[in-house]
Every structure is written in C-alpha cells, then in structure tokens.
N, C-alpha and C positions, 0 to 999 in steps of 0.2 A: 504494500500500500504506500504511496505516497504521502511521507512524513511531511509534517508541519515544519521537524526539527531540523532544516535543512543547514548544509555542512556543521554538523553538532563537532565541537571543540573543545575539550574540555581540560585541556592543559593550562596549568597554569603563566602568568605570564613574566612577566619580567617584576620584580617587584621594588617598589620604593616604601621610605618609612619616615616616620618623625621622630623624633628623639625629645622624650618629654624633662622637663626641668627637675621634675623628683621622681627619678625610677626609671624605668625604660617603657617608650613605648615603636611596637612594631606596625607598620601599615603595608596591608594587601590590596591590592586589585586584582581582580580574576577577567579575565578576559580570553580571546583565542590564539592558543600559539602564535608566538610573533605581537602579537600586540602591544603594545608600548604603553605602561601603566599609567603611567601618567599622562599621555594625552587621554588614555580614557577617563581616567577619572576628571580632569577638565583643571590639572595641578593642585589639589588639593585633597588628600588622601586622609582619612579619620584612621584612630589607631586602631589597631584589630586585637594586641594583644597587649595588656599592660601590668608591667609588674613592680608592685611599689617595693621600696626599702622594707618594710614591715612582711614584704616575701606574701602580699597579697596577689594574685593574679586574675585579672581583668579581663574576660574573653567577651567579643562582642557576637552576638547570635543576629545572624544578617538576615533569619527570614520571619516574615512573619510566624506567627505563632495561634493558631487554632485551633489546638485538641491533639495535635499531632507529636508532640515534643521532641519539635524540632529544635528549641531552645535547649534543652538539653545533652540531643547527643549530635549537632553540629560541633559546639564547645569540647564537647568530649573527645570529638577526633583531634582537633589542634591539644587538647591537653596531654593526648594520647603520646602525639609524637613528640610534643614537649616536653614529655616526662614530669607531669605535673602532678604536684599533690592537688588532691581532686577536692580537698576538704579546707582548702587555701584559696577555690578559684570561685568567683562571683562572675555574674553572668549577668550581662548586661546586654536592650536590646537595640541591636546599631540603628543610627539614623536613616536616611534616606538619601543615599547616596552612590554614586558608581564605584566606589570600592568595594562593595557588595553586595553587586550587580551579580543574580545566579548565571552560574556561568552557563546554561543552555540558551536560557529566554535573558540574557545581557539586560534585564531588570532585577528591581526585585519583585520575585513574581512567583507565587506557591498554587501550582496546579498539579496537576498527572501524575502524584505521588513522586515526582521526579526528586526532591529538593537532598533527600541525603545522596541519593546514585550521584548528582552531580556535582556539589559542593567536598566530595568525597576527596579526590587527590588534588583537590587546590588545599583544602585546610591542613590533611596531611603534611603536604609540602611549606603551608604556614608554619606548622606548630616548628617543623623539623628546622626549620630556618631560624628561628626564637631561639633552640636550643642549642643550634652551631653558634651563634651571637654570643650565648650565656660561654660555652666552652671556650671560644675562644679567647671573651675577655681575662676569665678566671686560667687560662696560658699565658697568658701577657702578664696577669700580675702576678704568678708564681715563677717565669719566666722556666717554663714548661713545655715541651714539642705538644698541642692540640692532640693527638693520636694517645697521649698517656691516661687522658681523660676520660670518664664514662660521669653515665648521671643516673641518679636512685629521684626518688619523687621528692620535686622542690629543692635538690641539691646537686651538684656538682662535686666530680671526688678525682682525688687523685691519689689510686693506691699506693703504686711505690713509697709515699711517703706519710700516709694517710692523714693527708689532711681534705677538709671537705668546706667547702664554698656554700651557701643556703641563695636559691634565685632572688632573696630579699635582699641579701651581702651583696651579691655581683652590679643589681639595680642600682645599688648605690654610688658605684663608683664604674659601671661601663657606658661609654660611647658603643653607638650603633655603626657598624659601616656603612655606605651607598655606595653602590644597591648590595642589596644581602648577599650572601654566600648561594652560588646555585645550590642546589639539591638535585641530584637525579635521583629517579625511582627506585633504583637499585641502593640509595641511601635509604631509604625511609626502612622503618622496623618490619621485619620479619610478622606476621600476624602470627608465629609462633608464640612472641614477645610481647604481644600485649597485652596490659596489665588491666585498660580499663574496656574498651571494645569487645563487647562478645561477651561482657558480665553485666548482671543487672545493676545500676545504679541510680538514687532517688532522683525521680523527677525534680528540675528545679523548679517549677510552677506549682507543685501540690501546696504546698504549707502555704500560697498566698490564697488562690484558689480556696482551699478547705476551711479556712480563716475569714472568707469575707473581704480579704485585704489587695485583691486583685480589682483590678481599676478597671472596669470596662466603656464602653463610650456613653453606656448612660448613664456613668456615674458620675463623668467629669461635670464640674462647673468650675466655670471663669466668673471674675468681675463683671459685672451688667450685663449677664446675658440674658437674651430671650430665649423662649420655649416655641417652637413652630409643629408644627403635622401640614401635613399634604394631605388634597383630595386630588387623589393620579386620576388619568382617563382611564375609565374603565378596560376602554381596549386601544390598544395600542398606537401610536401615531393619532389618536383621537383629539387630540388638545384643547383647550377650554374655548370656545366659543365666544359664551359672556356669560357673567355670573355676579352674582348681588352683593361683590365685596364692599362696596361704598356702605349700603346696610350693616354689616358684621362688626366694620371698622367702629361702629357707636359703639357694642360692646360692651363691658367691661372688661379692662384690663387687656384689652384687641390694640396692635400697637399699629397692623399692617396689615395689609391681604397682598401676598405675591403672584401674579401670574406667571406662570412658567411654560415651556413648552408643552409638557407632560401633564402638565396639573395647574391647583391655586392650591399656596400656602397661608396657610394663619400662623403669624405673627401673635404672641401676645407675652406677660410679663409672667405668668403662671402657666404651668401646663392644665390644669383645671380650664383654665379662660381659654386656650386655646384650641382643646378640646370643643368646648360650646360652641368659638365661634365655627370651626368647621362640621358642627350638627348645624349650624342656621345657614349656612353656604349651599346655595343652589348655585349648580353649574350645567348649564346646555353646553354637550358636547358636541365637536366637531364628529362628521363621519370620518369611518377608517376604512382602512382596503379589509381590514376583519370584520368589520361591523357584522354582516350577516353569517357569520363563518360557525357552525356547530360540531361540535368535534364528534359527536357520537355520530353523528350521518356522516361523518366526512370520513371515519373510519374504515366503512365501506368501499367507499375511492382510495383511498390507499392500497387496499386489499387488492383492488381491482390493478390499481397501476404496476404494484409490483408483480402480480401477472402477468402481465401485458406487453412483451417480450419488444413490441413495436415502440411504446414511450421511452423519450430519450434518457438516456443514464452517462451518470460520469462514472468511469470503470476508476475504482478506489486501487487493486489490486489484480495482477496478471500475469497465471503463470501457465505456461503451455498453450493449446487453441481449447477451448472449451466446448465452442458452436460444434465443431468436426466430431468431437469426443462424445458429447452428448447423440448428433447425429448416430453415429456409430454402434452405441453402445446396447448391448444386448436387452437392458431395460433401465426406464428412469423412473426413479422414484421423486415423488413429490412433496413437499410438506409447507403448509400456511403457516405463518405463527406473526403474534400481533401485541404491543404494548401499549398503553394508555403513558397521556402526558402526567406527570410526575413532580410535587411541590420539593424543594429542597427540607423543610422543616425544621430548618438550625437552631437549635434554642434560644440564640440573642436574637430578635426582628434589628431589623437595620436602622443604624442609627449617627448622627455626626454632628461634633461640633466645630463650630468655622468662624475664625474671627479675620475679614478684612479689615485692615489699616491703610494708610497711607507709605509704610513702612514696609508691607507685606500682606502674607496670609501667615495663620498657623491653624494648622486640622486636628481634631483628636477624633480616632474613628480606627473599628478591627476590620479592615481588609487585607485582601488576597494579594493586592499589586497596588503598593501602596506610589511606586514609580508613576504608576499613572495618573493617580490622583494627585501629586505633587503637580506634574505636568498643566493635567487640567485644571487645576487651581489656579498654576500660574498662567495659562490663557483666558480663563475668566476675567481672573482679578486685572491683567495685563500689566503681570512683571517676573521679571525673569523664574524661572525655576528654582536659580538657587535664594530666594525670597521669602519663598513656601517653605514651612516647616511641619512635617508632618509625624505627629507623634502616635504610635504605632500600639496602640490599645488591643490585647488580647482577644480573641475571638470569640463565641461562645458559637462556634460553629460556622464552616464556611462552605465547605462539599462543591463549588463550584459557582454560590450565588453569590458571592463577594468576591467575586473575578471581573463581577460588572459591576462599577462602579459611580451609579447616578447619582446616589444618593446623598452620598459627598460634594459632588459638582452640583448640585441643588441647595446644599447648606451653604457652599463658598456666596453661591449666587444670591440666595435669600440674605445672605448675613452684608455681601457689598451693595445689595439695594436699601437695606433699613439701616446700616451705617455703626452697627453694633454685634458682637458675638451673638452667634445664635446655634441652639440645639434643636437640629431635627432628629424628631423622633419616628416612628414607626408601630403600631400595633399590631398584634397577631394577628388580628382581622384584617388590618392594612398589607401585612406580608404576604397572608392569602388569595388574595383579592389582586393584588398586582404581583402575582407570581411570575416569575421567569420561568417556563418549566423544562424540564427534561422533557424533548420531543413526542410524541406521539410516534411508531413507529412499525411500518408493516414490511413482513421478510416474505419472500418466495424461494427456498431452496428447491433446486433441482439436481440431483445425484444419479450419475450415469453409471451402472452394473454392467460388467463383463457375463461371459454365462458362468465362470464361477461365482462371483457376486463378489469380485474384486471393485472396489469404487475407482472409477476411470476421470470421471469428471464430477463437478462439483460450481456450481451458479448459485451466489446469492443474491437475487434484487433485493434492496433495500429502499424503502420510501419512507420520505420522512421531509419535517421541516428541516431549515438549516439550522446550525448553529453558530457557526465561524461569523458567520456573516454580522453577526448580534454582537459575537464579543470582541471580534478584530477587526470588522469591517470587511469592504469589497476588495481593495488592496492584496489583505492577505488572503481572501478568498482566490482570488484572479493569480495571484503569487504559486498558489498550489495545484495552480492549473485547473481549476472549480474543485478540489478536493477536500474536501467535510471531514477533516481529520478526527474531530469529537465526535460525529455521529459515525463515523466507520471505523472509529475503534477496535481492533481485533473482529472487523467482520469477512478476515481471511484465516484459512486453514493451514498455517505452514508446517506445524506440527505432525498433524496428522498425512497417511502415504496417501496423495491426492495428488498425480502427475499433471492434471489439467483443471486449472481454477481462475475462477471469476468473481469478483464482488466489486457491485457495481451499488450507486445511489440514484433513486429517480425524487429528482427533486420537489417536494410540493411546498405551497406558497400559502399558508396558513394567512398570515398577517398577525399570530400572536407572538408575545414574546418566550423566548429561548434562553435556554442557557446552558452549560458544560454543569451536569450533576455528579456524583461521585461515581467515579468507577467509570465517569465520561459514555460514549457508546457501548463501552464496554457489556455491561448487562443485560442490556436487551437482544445486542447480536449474540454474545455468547447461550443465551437464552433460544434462540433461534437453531443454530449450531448444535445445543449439545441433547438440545429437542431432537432433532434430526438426527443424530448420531443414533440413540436411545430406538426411534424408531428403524434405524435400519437392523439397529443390533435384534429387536423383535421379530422382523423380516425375516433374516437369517437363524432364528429358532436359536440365539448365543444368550448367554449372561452379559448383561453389558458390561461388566468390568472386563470378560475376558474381552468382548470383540473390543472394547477401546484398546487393552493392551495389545492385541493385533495389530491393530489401526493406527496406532498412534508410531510416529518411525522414530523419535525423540524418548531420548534416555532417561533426561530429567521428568520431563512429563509421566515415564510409567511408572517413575520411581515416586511421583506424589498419588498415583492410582493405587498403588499396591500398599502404598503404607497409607489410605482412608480405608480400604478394602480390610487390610489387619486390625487397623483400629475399629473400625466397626463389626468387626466379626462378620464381615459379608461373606455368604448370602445367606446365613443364618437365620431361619423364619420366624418373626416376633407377632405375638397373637396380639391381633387386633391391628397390626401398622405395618406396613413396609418400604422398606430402602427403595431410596432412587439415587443415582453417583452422577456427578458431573463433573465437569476440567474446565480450567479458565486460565486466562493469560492474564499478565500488568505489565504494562511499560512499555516502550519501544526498542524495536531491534537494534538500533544504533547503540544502544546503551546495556542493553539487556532485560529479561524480561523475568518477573518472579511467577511462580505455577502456582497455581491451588487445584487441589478436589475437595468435594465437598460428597459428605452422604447423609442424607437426610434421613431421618427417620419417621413416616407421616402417617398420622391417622385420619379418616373422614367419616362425619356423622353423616350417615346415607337420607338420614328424615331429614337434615336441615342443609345440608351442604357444604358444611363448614370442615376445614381445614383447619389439624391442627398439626404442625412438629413440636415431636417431646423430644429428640435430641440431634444436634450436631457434629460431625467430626467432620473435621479440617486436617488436610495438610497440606502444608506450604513448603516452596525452594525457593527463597528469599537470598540465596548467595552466603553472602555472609551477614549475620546476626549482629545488628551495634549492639542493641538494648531487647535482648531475649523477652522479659517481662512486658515493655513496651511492644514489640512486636505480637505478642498471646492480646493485650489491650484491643492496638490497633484492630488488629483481624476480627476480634471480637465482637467489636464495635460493629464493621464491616456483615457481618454475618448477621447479627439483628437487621442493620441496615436493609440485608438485601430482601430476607426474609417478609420483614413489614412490608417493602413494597411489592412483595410476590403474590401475597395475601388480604393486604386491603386496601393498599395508596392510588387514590386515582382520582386525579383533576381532570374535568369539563368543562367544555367551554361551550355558552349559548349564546348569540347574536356575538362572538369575539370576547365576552368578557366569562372569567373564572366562576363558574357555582358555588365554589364552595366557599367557604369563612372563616374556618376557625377547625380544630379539633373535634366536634362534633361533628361534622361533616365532613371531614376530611379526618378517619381515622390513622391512627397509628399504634404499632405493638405496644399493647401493656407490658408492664413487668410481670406479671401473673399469666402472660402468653409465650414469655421467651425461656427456648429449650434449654436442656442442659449443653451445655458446649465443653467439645475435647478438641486441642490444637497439639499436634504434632509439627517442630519447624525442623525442616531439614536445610544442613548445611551443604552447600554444592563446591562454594569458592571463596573467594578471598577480596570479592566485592561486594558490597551490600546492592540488594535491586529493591526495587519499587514496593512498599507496605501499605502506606495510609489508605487503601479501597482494595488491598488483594481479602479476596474469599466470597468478597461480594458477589459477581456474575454469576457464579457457580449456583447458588441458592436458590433463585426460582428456577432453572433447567432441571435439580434435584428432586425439590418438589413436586414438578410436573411428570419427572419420570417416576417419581415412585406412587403417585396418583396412575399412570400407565401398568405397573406394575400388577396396582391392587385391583383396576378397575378395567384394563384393557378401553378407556377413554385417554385419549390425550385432549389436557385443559392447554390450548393452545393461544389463547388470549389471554395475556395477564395485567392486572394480576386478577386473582381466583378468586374470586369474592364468590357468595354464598349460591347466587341467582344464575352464574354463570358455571357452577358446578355442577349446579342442578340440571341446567341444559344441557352440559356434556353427559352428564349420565345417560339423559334421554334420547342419544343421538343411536 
C-alpha cells in the first residue's frame, strides 16, 4: 500500500547543545540523515537533557502525552543509554519546538502508535552522547585515557584506581563540546545490558493523575478570563446563517456572541451565564452538501458500490495481476462485511484556553499535534510562530480526535475578537453531537480457489468516506497519489501466501465529518479480512487456527497464533460459549509492524440476541518490550476498546447531523460487561514496534467468528447489537 510515510528517516542528525550556567545542559534535534540541526531547529535548540550539580537529571518528554506513557518511557531510553539513576531523573514536558520534532511526521505529532518505534534510536543516541560528555570531562580532570572509564547509574568510575565521579560532581565543573561526540550504532548498549528497558518501571504521570494534581485544560484559569461554549453547525460546512446574538448579549453576565465559520460562540464571565446564553441562541443554519445525507440508507450504497467492480477505485495496494487470477481461478468465493461510523468517546470532551495579546498568543489545551496548533494560532492571531506558546496539558484521551485541531483555532479566534483570555469548553453532549467519526465502511472481498483450494487471488473493494482529506487536507491527499492511508490501513494481505492481490478504495462523498480513530482503518479492514479468512477456513471443513497456520507464510504471525491457541486451550469445547481467533497487524512496513491474535470466548442469549464475551487472550510480537507492564495496560485498554465497538458503538447520521447525544444513546462497555483478559507478549527483536491500539482489530473478527462457530450465521455488519443478531439468526 502506498505509505503516507514517504522516504521515512529516522537517523539521527547532527547535533548541537547549550551549555547551561549551573550544570550541564545537552540539546537535540532529530531530523533526517544529513540534516543540519540547526537550521532545522531555526538556531535555537531547548535543552533535552539537564543535569544539575545536586546530580538531579532533567529529561525533557517531547510528545504529547494521552494515556499512553509516553512521558515515561521516551525518558527512559535517553536514561537508559545514559546510564542514569532512574530515581534522580525528573521528567519534564518539552515545549513546542523543532528540537523535538518526531522524527517521522518532522512535528510534534502523536498518531499510528508510531511515537516510541520512532523516537527510539535518536534518544538512544541522545542519552549515549550525554554520557560520552560526562566520561570524557571526568578524563580531563583525572587526566585519564576516556577508554579507562565505565559508568554505574549516576556515576562515572574509574577502576584502576577506584575513584568515582557522581553526574552531579562532573555538572559542576564540565564544559560541553560542539557538536557532540558522534555515536555510531555499534556504540550504543548491547540490549543484553540494559538495566532499565524491558523492566517494568513506575509510570511518571500516576501519582499526579491519582492525586487530582494533574492539570488538565479544564482546569487551567488565567487572570480575567472568560468562559465561552459553541453552538457548531449541526452538519458540517453548514455555518451560521443569522442568529439572535444581539438578544443573548442582554444576558447576564453575556460578554459576546462570536460568529465563527462552524458555529456562534457565547462569550460570558461565568460558565453558568454562558451556558444560558447558548440555551437562548437561535441559529438558522446554512445548507450543507450533507444536509440531506442519512447514513443508514446510505449504507446500502456502499454495499452496493463496493460490488460494483465498474465504480472507480484508487488501488491502495498491488501485488501480482488479480483480474487474470481471479479470471482463472477454479472458484471464487465471496464475502460482504460492513461497519457503522464510530464516536471517539475520550473521556476529557474538548476543551482550550487562548489568550491573544499584542505580545503574542499563549494556549493551554491536551492535543495530539500541538505543532499545528502553534502554527494556526500564529496565522490567526498574525504573528510569527515562535510568538505562540503552547503549553501542553495532558490528555484525558485522544485515539485520533485530537489530531484535528479546531477547537483550539476557535478559542485563539474567540479570545482575539473579545480582546481577553478565554476558555472554550465542550460538553459530552457537544462532543457527541459534533462528532468527527470513524468512517462508515463497506468491504467486498473476492478470493480466487485453485481446484485444490489453494487461495490464488485475493480483491478487496473498500468504500468509505475519506479521511486524509479532513485531517491533512487535499495536498496530502493529491501527494499520495489519492491514497486514504487511514482508511486503508492494513487492508492488504502481505502476510498471509496470496500471490495475486488487490485492495482498492471506492471513494464516497458523505459531507460528514471524519476523523483517524484508534487502530486508524485498521479495525474495520482487519474485520473484513479475518471474516473472510474464518469463512474460507469453514469452506475447506479446517479448524481455523490450523488453516490460518497454513495460510499465513510469516513466522512471527504463526508464532502469535499458536501461542493465543495455547493460551486458550483451543479448540477445547466450553459449555455454553465458543472460541472465535483472529490476526491483526500495527504499524507500517517501513518501520515494522507488531502482531496480535486475539481468541474470544463468546456467549449468545438466542431469546434476546445479545452478545456477550466472558474472556480474552491476546498475544502480541511487539519487538522489543520498553515497559512490559505498560504494554499488558496499553493492549488492554485496546481490547475493551475494540470489543465495545464490536458490540454496541454506533453513530447515525439523519439529514447530515449525528442522532445520538450523550451515553445513553450512544452506549458503551460497562465495567460489569468487560471479560477476563490474559496477555501473552512475545519478544521477537531488539526494536520496540507499535502498542498504543495493537489487539484492537482482532476483536470484532473474533467475535464474529466465534458467533460463526456456535451458530453457522456470520454477523457480518458490525457492530452486533441485539436486533441485528436476531436477523442473522433468521437468515
């Protein structure tokens, strides 16, 4: 498939540093081999590592931070090679800046679970660089060959004579060189030798977190701010018409009413007043190209299009001739499968405070790509970039809806037209309601049997809205050659022995809004995919775990099949439930990709149609393991995830705008619904690959196969709600 991530680079670059007045401090830039640090950082590089006299060390965590804890073991790799005591180092979260710019997406910018695989051998190479510095100031002042030296955690030693240096001692009295000492790969530590990667160690976010002491964006207030909400257009591109602001402004405590493209905002000095006035706000909306657009009829046409061999597709992925193959082939099987659009559900709803001055901007607000909200403040407000200060408030969940970043550019906006800080807020009714959702999405696999019932060929049409388009614009759409890299996420089979393959996208034109959800396309294609597999394995009268281990030509991959298969005691028959197994991908192949299977364990009330799993087993080939415990977390997390949306998450849309509102109509798993979960992590290598959404995908193909399993119906629309089970039965 045609990557997004084109010529990905991930070498570190030349590096420059500052040399701080008490202690040392080091600065990185990450960039692509060959790049020159400092022009990219624009001469002015923030310190990455700082170690005061007192032998405290200062590691700065360059990505945002949302449930992932990446603040913790990004740090962890620089401490690693620095040989740090771990119980000396304070974690701070870097500004907004091109020194720590991820080095794939050259922002800072947290999507595709990428952010450890790629920050992986620049911080490496950081930490390692800190502690050539340390070694070789503490040789100059013992006046010692550099090679005598080795380092224990926070110390510097020098056997022959045994005296020992503390990284607080050497702060005190080392200069830094320029530019650093190179490092090649072949320096950095053995993964034999590592003392903190690959062992569990305490989140640094828990104790503020668990304490109440974690600052999130609705908690900030500044001096004289105001409190605002938005009434957004119901659907999208619809914008405010005319609306009774002049009215509202009487108010109480109403300071403003903002029109904005999207919406009108209430201005007021209390969030109580502000509230009211957007209950008394009547707004006539503009028409949209959604206006009329219903998602549950429109369902139908998707189904139909990804049929429809004649409607045009952009081919995502291509390998062999397919057309000839299929032609050929002694029989083709077929299989529909269909996904509903999909709310994010993050626990914080969206929220940001913004104060224009004449001086600048400054934001406080938890996003995904805080680089662009810098940007777009600074062409609002209309002053430079480095103007904008954006302070990087934790996330209380992000999965892909805080990658779009209105909400921000709408508080800059509101806050430089009333001439004072202002807090826009967001309700869970308001998050629901203007949802960005995970597409809507209709698959047409076609699979070409030889007369042994070898798979020859392998077509997937895919229809779907865009997504790129929403979050990057036409640009990078047009850049990828029309290639939907979010919606066609792993909806190719390289894995598995398929000589002749095809996955294409036929584009459809909703007019609602879009957005990258966790696990990106991943889920719904893989859903499609390991549907399809499941039914061919019934075809051929196999166990699906054996025909996947047939099928599958990939070593790693059988080797996460065979160890959910053990772990679950497959195909061992459980009274009242049965197993369904599936395989899923994460990541991209430039980089490398982490495996999961999943085997569900599922029961179904036949009088009501409800769906339940009583247990999980996972297992994952993640590479290498930074933070074992964290990674059990993530996945965990991941597998409720996918589960809820297998079994009840499902947004509709009537005349363009969202149905639902809130939690009661838009459910989601209880605690009193989620299974027991077993996670197995298998080690493969000596690179960490992609976590934050691996186990997901797997989850509803599981379920639907083991509902196949018990019932010889396949629930091929998901997710599975109760009315829709009941019909598969009846088919």
């Amino acid at each position: 498939m045609t990557s997004s991530l084109n010529a990905i680079a991930i070498a570190p670059s030349r590096r420059n540093l500052l040399a701080g007045a008490a202690g040392l401090s080091f600065a990185f830039a990450f960039g692509t081999a060959g790049t020159d640090a400092q022009a990219q950082s624009g001469g002015t590089l923030n310190a990455y590592v700082k170690i005061a006299p007192d032998g405290t060390i200062t590691i700065m965590a360059p990505a945002p931070e949302m449930g992932q804890a990446t603040n913790t073991s990004l740090p962890l790799i620089i401490a690693e090679e620095l040989d740090a005591d771990w119980s000396r180092v304070r974690v701070e979260t870097a500004p907004v800046a091109a020194a720590y710019n991820h080095p794939v997406f050259r922002a800072q910018f947290v999507v595709a679970s990428l952010t450890t695989r790629a920050y992986w051998m620049p911080l490496r190479t950081a930490g390692a660089q800190a502690r050539r510095v340390l070694i070789d100031a503490a040789a100059a002042r013992w006046n010692v060959p550099a090679t005598e030296l080795t380092t224990e955690p926070g110390m510097v030693v020098h056997g022959p004579s045994n005296r020992r240096l503390s990284y607080g001692e050497i702060a005190g009295f080392a200069t830094v060189p320029n530019p650093l000492p190179e490092i090649k790969p072949e320096q950095l530590k053995k993964p034999a030798d590592f003392r903190l990667i690959g062992k569990d160690v305490a989140r640094w976010d828990v104790p503020a977190k668990s304490t109440g002491r974690a600052t999130y964006a609705i908690d900030v207030r500044v001096p004289n701010m105001a409190h605002a909400v938005i009434a957004r257009a119901p659907v999208m591109d619809g914008g405010p018409k005319s609306h009774n602001g002049d009215e509202v402004r009487k108010m109480p405590g109403v300071i403003a009413v903002v029109p904005l493209a999207q919406g009108v905002v209430v201005v007021a000095e209390r969030v109580e007043q502000a509230m009211a006035g957007r209950a008394a706000l009547k707004v006539e909306w503009n028409a949209a190209p959604a206006s009329g657009y219903d998602s549950t009829a429109a369902l139908a046409k998707y189904v139909a299009d990804a049929k429809d061999a004649t409607k045009q597709a952009v081919v995502g992925r291509k390998t062999g001739e397919v057309e000839p193959a299929l032609a050929s082939a002694a029989r083709v099987v077929s299989g529909e499968y269909s996904t509903d659009y999909a709310y994010h559900a993050q626990m914080e709803p969206l929220t940001c405070v913004a104060s224009v001055t004449a001086d600048g901007v400054e934001v406080w607000t938890g996003t995904q790509w805080p680089t662009k909200v810098q940007g777009d403040a600074a062409r609002i407000a209309g002053v430079p970039p480095e103007k904008v200060k954006v302070n990087m408030q934790p996330m209380g969940g992000g999965y892909g809806r805080r990658a779009q970043t209105e909400y921000a550019s709408e508080a800059v906006e509101v806050s430089k037209a009333i001439g004072r800080p202002v807090k826009l807020m967001a309700t869970r009714e308001d998050d629901v309601i203007n949802a960005h959702c995970r597409p809507m999405t209709a698959h047409r696999i076609d699979v070409g049997l030889d007369a042994s019932g070898k798979v020859t060929a392998w077509k997937h049409r895919l229809a779907a809205d865009l997504v790129v388009l929403q979050v990057y614009g036409q640009a990078r759409l047009d850049a990828q050659k029309g290639v939907d890299h979010i919606v066609m996420a792993h909806a190719d089979v390289p894995l598995y022995d398929v000589p002749h393959h095809l996955a294409e996208h036929v584009y459809e034109d909703s007019g609602v809004r879009t957005a990258a959800w966790r696990g990106i396309g991943a889920g719904p294609n893989a859903f499609a995919i390991e549907a399809m597999v499941d039914d061919l394995a019934k075809l051929a009268g196999q166990d699906p775990v054996a025909f996947r281990l047939a099928f599958l030509k990939d070593a790693r991959a059988k080797a996460v099949i065979q160890a959910v298969a053990a772990m679950s005691g497959w195909p061992k028959a459980r009274e009242g439930a049965s197993l369904g197994v599936a395989f899923s991908r994460l990541g991209v192949p430039q980089l490398g990709e982490s495996l999961a299977a999943v085997v569900a364990e599922t029961t179904l009330d036949r009088a009501s149609g409800t769906i339940r799993v009583s247990k999980l087993w996972c297992a994952v080939d993640v590479g290498l393991p930074v933070q074992p415990r964290n990674i059990r977390q993530q996945v965990e997390g991941s597998l409720i995830w996918g589960l809820s949306s297998a079994i009840k998450e499902r947004i509709t849309h009537k005349n363009g705008a969202v149905e639902q509102h809130n939690y009661t109509d838009y459910p989601i798993l209880r605690m009193s619904e989620t299974p027991q979960i077993e996670i197995r992590i298998i080690r493969s290598g000596d690179i960490p690959m992609p976590v934050g959404e691996l186990g997901l995908a797997s989850v509803t193909p599981a379920v639907s196969n083991a509902i196949l399993a018990m019932t010889g119906k396949r629930l091929a629309n998901a997710p599975f709600t109760a009315d829709r089970v009941m019909s598969a039965l009846k088919t």
